[in-house]
C-alpha positions as CSV (number, residue, x, y, z in Angstrom):
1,X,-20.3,-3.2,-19.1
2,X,-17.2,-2.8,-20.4
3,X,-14.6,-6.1,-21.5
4,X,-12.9,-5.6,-17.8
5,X,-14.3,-7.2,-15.3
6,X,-12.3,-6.8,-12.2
7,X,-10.9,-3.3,-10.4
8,X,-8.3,-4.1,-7.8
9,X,-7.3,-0.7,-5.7
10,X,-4.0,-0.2,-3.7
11,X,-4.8,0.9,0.1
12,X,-2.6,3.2,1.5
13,X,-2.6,7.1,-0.7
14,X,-5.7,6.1,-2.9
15,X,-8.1,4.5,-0.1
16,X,-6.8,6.6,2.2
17,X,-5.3,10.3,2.4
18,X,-2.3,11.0,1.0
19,X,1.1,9.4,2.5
20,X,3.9,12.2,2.0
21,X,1.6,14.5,4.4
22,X,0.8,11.6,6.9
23,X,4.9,11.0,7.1
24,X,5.5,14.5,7.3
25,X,3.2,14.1,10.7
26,X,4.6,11.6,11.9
27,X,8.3,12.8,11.4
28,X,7.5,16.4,13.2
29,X,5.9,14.1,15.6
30,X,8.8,12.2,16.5
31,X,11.4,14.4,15.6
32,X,13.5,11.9,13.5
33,X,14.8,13.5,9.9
34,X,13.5,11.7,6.9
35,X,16.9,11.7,5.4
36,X,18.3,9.7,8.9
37,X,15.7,7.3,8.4
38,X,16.5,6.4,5.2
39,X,20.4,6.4,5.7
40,X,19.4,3.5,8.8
41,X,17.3,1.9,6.4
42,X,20.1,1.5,3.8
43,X,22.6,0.7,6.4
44,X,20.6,-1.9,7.5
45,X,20.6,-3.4,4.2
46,X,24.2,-3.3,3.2
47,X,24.8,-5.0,6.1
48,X,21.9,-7.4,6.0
49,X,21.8,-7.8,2.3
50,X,18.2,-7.1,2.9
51,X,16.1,-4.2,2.8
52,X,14.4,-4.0,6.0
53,X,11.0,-2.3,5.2
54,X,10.3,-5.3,2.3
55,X,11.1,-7.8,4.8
56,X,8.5,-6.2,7.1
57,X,6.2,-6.1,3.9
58,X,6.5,-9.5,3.0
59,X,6.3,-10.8,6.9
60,X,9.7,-12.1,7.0
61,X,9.7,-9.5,9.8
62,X,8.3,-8.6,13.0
63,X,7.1,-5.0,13.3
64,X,9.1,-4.8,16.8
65,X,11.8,-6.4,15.1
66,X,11.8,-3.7,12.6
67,X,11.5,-0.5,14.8
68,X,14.2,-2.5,17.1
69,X,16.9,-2.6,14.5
70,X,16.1,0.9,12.8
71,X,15.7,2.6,16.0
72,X,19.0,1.6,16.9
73,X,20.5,2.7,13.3
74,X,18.5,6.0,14.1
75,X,19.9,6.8,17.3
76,X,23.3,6.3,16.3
77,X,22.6,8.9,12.7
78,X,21.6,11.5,15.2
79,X,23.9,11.2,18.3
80,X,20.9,10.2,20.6
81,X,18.4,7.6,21.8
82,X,15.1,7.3,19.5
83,X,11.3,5.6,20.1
84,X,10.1,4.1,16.9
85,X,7.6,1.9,18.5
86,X,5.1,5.0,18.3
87,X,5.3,4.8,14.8
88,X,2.3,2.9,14.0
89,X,-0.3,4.9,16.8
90,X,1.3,8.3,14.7
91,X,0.8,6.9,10.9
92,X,-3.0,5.8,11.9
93,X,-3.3,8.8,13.8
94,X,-2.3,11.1,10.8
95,X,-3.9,8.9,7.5
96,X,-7.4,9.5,6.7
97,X,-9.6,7.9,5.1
98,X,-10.4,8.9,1.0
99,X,-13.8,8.8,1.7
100,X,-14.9,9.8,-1.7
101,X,-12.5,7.1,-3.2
102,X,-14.1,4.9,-1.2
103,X,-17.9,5.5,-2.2
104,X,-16.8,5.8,-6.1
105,X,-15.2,1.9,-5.9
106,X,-18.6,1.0,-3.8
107,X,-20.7,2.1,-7.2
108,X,-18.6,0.2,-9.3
109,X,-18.9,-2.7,-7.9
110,X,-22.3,-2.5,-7.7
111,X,-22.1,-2.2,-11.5
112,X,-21.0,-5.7,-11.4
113,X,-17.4,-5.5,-11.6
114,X,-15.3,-7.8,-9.2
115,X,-13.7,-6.0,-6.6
116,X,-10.1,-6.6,-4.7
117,X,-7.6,-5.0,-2.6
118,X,-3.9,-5.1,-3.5
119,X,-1.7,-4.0,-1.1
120,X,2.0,-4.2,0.5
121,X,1.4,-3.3,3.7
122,X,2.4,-4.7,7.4
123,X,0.6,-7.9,9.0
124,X,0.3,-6.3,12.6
125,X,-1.1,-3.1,11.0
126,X,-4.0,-5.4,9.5
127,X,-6.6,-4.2,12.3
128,X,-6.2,-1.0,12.4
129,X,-6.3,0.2,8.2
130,X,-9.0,-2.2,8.0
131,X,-11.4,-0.1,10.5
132,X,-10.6,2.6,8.5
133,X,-12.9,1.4,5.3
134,X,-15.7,-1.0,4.9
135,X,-13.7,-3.6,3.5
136,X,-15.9,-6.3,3.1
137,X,-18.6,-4.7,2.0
138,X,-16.8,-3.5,-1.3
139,X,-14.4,-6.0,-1.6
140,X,-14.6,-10.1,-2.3
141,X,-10.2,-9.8,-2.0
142,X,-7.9,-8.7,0.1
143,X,-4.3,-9.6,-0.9
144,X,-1.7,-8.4,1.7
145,X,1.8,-8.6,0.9
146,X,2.6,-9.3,4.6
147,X,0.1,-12.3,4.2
148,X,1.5,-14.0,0.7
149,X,4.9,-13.2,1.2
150,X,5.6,-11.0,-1.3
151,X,5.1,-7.5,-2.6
152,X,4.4,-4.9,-5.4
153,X,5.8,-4.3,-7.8
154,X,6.8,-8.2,-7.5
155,X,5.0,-9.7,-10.9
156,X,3.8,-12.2,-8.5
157,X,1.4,-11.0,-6.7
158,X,-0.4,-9.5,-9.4
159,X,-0.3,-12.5,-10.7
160,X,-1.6,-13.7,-7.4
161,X,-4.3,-11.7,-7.1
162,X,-5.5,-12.3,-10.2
163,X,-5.7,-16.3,-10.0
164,X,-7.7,-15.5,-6.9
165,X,-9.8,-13.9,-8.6
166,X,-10.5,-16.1,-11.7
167,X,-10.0,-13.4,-13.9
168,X,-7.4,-12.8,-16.3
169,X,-5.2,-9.8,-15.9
170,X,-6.4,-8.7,-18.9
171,X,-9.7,-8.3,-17.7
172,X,-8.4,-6.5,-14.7
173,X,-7.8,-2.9,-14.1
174,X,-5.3,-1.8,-11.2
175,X,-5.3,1.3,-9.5
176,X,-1.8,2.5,-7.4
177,X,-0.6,5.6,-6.5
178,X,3.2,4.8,-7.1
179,X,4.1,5.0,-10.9
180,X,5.7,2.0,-10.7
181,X,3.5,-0.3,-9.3
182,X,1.5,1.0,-12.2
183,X,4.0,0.0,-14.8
184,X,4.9,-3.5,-13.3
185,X,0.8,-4.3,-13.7
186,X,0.9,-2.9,-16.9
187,X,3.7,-5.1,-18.1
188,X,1.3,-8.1,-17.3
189,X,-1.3,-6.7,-19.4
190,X,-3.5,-5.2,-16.4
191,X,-5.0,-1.8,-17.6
192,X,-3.5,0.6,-14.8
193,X,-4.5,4.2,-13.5
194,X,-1.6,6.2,-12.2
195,X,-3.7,7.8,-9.1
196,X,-2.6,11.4,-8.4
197,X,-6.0,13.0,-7.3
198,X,-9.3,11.1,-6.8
199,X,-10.8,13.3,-9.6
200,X,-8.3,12.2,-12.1
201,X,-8.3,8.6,-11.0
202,X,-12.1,8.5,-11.1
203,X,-12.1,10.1,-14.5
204,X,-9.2,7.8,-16.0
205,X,-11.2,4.7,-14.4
206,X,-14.8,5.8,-15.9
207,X,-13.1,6.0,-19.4
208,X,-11.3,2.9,-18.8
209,X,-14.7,0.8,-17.8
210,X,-16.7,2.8,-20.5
């Protein structure tokens, strides 16, 4: 075995399918235009002075609460009443599962190597990505951002996540599908894989372990 001795993997676009196509779905699905959602988002936090999807991350905020306030930002972008509490029934209904991702990290850990999750994610969405994975037969850690207050790429909760483990982040390697995620782990002196495919991430991983 190599000198690392724990992987920790991001959920959501490397144990699952990607997320550009999944909010692609769900926009066609609901008929709201990415660039409307994001102006209501940013609305939202100039007047605020807090960016409403990290609150939701971090569990400062309720997923109602959330939809609630954006909705309404929504509705008055386009000229018209929204529904944003569909979202989360759309996203689940349009993310898969990276299946192969999935069986690769199952191997490694029974090569020995600790196993966690690291994710920023949203506390009511808890039951449904779990279903979508065998989560505790792979993995002795789950760290949610909705759950510790805090998120990537916060220094914190990789720093979090590695206390729980017992392993220092040097003996860690990090797997995330947003750059940087990967750079703030880095920083910390976590070995990181960029994911952009699973054949590139399994390939950077297996030369990182080896």
């Amino acid at each position: 075995m190599s000198p690392l001795r724990a992987v920790i993997s991001d959920f959501g676009g490397v144990l699952s399918s990607p997320l550009a196509p999944a909010f692609a779905a769900v926009q066609a699905a609901s008929g709201i235009p990415s660039a409307a959602l994001g102006a209501a988002m940013a609305r939202l936090e100039e007047r605020d002075g807090r960016h409403p999807l990290y609150e939701l991350e971090c569990g400062r905020m309720t997923e109602h609460d959330f939809l609630d306030g954006v909705g309404r930002e929504v509705a008055a972008e386009v000229g018209h009443p929204v529904e944003m509490h569909e979202f989360s029934a759309r996203w689940f209904a349009a993310l898969g599962t990276n299946h192969a991702m999935v069986d690769y990290l199952r191997g490694v850990g029974e090569r020995g190597y600790r196993m966690a999750i690291l994710t920023n994610n949203v506390r009511e969405w808890e039951p449904r990505w779990r279903a979508m994975l065998p989560v505790d037969e792979i993995f002795e850690l789950v760290v949610d951002s909705a759950f510790v207050g805090m998120r990537k790429p916060d220094p914190a909760i990789y720093a979090l996540t590695c206390e729980r483990l017992g392993i220092a982040p040097g003996d860690c390697l990090f797997i995330d599908d947003f750059e940087h995620n990967c750079a703030a782990a880095s920083a910390l002196g976590i070995t990181a894989v960029h994911f952009l495919t699973t054949e590139q991430a399994i390939e950077e991983i297996e030369a990182a372990l080896n």
